[in-house]
DONU-998860 format. One record per atom (N, C-alpha, C): residue number from 1; atom name; x, y, z. Coordinates in pm, whole numbers. Each point is the difference from the previous one (the first is absolute). Last residue first. Layout:
DONU-998860
@pos:NUM | site:CA | u:X | v:Y | w:Z $
...
END
This chain:
DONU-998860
@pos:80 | site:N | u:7142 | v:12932 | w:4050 $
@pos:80 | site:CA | u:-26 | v:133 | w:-72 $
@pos:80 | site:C | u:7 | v:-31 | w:-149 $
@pos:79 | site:N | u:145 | v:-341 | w:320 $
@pos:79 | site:CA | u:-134 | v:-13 | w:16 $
@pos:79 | site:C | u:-57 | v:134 | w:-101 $
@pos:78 | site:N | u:510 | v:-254 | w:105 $
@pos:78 | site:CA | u:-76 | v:138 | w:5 $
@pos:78 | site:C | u:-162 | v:-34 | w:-69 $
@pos:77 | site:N | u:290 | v:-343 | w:287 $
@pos:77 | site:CA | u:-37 | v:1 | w:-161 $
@pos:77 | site:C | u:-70 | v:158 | w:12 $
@pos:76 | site:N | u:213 | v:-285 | w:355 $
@pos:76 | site:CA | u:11 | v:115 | w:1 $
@pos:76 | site:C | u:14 | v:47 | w:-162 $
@pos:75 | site:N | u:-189 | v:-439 | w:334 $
@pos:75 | site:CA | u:43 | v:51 | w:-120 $
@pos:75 | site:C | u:36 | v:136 | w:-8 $
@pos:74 | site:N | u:-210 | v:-197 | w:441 $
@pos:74 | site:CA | u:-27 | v:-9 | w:-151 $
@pos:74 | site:C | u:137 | v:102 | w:-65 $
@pos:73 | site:N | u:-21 | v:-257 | w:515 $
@pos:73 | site:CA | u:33 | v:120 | w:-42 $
@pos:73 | site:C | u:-27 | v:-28 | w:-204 $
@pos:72 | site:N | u:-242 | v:-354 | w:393 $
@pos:72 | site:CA | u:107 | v:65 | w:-84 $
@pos:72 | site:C | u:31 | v:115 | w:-75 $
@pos:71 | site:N | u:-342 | v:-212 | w:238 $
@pos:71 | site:CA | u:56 | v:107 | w:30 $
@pos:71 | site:C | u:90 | v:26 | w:-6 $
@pos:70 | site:N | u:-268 | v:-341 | w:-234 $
@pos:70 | site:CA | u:-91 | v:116 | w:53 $
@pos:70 | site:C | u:105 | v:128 | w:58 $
@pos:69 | site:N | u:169 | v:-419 | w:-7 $
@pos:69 | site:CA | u:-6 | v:32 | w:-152 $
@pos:69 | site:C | u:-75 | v:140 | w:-27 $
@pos:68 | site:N | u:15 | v:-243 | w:418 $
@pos:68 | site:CA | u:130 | v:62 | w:-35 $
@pos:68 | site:C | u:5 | v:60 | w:-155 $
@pos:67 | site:N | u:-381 | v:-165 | w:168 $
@pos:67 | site:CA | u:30 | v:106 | w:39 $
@pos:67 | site:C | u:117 | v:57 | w:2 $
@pos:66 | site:N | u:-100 | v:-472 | w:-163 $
@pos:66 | site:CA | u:-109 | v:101 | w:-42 $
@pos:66 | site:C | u:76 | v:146 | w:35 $
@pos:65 | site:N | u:188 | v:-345 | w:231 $
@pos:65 | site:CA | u:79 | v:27 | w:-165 $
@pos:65 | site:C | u:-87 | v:94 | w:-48 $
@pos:64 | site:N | u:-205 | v:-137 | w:379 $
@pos:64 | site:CA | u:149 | v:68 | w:37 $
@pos:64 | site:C | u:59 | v:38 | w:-169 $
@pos:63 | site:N | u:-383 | v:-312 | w:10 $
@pos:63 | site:CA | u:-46 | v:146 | w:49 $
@pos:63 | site:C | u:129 | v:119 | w:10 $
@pos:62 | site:N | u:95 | v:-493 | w:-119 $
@pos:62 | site:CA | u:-82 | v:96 | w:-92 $
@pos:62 | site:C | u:-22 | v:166 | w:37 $
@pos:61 | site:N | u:397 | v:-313 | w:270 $
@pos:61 | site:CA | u:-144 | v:14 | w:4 $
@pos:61 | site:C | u:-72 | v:81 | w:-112 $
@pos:60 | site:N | u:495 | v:-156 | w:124 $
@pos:60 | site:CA | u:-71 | v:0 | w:-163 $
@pos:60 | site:C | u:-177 | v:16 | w:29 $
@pos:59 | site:N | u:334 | v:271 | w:351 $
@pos:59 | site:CA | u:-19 | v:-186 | w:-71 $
@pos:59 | site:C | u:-59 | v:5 | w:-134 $
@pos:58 | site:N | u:125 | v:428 | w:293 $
@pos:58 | site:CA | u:94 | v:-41 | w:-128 $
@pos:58 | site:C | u:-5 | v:-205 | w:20 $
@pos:57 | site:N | u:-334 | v:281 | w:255 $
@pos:57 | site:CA | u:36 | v:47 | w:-89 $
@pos:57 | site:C | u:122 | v:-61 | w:-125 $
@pos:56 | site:N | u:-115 | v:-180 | w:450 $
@pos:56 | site:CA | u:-56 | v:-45 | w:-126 $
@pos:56 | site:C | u:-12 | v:90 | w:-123 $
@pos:55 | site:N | u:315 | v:45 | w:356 $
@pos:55 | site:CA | u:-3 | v:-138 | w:-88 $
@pos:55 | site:C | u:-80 | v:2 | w:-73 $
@pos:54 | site:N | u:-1 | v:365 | w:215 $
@pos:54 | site:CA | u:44 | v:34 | w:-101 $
@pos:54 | site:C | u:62 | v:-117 | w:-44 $
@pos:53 | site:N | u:-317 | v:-31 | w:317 $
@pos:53 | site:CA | u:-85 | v:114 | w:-109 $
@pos:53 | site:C | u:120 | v:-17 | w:-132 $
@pos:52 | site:N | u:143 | v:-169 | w:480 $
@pos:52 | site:CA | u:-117 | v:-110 | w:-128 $
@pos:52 | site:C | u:-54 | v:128 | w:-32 $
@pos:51 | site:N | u:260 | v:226 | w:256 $
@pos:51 | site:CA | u:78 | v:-77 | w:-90 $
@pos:51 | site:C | u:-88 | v:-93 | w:-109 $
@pos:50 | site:N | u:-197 | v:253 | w:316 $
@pos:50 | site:CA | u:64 | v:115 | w:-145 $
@pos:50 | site:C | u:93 | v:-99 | w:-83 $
@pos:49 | site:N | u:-225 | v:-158 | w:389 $
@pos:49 | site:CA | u:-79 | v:13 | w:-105 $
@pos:49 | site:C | u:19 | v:35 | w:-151 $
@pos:48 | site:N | u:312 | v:-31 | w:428 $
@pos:48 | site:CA | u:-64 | v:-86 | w:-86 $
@pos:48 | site:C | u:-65 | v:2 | w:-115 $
@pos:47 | site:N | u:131 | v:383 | w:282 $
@pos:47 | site:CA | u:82 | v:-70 | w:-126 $
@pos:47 | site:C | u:-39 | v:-122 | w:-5 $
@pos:46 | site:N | u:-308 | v:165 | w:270 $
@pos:46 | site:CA | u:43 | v:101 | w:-142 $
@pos:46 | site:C | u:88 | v:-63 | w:-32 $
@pos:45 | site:N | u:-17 | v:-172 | w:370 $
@pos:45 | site:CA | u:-95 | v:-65 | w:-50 $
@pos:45 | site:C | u:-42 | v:75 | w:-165 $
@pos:44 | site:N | u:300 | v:123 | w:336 $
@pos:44 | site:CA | u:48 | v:-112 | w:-51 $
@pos:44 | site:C | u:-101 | v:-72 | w:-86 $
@pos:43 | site:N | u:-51 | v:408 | w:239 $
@pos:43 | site:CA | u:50 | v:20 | w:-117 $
@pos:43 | site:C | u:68 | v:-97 | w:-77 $
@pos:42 | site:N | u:-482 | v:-7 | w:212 $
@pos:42 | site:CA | u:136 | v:-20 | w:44 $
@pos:42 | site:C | u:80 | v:50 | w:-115 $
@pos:41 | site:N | u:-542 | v:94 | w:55 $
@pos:41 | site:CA | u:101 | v:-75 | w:-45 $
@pos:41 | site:C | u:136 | v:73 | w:17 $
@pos:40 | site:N | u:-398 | v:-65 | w:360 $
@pos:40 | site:CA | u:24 | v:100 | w:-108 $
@pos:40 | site:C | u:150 | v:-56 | w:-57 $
@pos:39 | site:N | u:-490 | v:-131 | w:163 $
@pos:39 | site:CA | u:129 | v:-82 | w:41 $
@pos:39 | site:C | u:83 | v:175 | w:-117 $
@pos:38 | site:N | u:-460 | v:-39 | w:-21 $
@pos:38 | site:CA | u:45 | v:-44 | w:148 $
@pos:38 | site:C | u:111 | v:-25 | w:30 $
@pos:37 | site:N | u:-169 | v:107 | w:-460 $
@pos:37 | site:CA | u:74 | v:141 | w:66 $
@pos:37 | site:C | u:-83 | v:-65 | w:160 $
@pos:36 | site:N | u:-55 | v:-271 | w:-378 $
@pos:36 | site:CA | u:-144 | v:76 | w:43 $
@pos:36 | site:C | u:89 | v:104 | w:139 $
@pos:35 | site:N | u:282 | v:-295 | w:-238 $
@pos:35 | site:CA | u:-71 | v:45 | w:-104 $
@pos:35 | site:C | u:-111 | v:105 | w:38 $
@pos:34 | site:N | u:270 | v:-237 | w:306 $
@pos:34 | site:CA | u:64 | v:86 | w:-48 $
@pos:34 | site:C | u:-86 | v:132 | w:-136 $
@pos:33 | site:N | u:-172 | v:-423 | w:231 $
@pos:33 | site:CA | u:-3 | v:102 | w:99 $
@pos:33 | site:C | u:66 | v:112 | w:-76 $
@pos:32 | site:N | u:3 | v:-387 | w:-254 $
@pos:32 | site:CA | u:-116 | v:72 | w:22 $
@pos:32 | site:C | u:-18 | v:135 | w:85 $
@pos:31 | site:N | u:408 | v:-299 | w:-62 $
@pos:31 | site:CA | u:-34 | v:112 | w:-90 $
@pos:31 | site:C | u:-150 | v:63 | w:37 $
@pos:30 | site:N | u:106 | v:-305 | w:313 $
@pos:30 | site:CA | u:101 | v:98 | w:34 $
@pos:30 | site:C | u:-46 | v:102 | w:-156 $
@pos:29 | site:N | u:-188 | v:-444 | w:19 $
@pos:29 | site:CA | u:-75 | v:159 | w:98 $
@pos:29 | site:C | u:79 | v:93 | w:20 $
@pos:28 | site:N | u:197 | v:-342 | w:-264 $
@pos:28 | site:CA | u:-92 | v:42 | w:-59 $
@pos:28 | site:C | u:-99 | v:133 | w:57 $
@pos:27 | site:N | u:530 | v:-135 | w:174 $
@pos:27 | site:CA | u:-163 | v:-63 | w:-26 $
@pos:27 | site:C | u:-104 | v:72 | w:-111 $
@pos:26 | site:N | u:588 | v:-19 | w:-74 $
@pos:26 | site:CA | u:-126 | v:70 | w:86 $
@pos:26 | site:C | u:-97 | v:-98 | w:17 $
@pos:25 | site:N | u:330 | v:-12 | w:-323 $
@pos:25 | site:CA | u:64 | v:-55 | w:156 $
@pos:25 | site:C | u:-47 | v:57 | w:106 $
@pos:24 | site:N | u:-35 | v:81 | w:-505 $
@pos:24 | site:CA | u:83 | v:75 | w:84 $
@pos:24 | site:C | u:3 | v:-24 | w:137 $
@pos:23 | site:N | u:-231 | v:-258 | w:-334 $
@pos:23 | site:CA | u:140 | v:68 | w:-87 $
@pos:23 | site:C | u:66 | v:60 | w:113 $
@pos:22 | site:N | u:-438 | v:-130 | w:164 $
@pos:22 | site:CA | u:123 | v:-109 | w:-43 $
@pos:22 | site:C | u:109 | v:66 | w:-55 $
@pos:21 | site:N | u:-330 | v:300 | w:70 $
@pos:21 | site:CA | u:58 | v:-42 | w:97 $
@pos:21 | site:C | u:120 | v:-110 | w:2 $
@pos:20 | site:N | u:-247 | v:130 | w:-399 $
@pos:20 | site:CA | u:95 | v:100 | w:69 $
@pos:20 | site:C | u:61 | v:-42 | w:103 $
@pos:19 | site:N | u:-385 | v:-271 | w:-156 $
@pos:19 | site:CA | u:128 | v:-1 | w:-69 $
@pos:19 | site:C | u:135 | v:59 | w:42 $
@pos:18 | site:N | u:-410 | v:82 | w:214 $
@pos:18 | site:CA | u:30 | v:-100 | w:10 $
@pos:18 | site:C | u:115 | v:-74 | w:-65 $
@pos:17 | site:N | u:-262 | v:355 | w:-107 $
@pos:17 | site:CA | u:72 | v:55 | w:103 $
@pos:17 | site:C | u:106 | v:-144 | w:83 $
@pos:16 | site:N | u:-110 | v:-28 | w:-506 $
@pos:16 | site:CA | u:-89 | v:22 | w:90 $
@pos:16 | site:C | u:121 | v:77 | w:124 $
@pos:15 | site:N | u:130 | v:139 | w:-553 $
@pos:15 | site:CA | u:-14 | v:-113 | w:177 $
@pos:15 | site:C | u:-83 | v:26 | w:60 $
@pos:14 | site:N | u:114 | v:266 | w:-404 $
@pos:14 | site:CA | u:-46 | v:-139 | w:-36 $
@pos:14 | site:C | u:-12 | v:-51 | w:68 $
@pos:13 | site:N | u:253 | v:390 | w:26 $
@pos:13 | site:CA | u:45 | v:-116 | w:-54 $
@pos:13 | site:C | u:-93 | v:-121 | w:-9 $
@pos:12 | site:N | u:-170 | v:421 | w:67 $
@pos:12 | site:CA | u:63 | v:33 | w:-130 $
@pos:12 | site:C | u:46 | v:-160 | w:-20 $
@pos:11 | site:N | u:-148 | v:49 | w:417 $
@pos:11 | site:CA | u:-106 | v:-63 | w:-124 $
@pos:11 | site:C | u:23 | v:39 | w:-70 $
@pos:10 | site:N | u:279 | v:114 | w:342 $
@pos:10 | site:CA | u:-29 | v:-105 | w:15 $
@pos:10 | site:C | u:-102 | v:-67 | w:-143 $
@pos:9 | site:N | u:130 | v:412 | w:74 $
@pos:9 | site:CA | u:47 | v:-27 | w:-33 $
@pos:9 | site:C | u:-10 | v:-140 | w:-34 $
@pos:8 | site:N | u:-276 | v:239 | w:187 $
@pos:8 | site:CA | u:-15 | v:21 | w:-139 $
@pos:8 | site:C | u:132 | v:-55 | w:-80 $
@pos:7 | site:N | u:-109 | v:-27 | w:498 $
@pos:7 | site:CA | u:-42 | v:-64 | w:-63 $
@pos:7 | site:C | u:11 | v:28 | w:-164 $
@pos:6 | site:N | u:250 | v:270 | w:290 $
@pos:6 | site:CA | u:83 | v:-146 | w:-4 $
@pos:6 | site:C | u:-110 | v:-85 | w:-51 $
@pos:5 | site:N | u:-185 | v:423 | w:-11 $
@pos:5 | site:CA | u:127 | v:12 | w:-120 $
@pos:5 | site:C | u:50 | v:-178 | w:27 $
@pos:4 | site:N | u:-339 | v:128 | w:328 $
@pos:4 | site:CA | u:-27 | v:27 | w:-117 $
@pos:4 | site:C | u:111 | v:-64 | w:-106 $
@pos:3 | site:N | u:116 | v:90 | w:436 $
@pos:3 | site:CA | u:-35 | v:-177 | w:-25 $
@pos:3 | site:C | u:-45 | v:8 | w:-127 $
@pos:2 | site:N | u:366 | v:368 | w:68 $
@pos:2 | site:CA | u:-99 | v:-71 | w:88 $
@pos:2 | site:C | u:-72 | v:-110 | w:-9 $
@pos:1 | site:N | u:509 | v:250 | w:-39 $
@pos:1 | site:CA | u:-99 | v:-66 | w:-82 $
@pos:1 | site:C | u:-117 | v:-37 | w:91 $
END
């Protein structure tokens, strides 16, 4: 993963970089560096992220329920 994607992830969930860090027991400059591909992300630092993505995926966050609903497998109603 590079810093691109670990930031997009980061602002799918709605967090400052600052937030992130807290959740995951980092500094704040530590995401930054990561984010702008100076620091290259850890694979401990991938499963973090991956993990808070899929807390907040299955919280009651609006946005999360939104897209689960969004990519949920539809109906198999013949359409013809």
């Amino acid at each position: 993963m590079d810093g691109k994607t670990f930031k997009r992830i980061r602002m799918s969930m709605g967090l400052t970089g600052d937030e992130l860090a807290e959740r995951m027991h980092v500094s704040g400059n530590y995401i930054r560096l990561v984010e702008t591909n100076k620091k290259p992300v850890s694979e401990l630092l991938e499963y973090k992220i991956m993990d808070q993505l899929r807390r907040a995926i299955n919280s009651d966050d609006p946005l999360f329920k939104l897209l689960k609903e969004l990519l949920a497998p539809q109906s198999s109603v013949n359409q013809f």
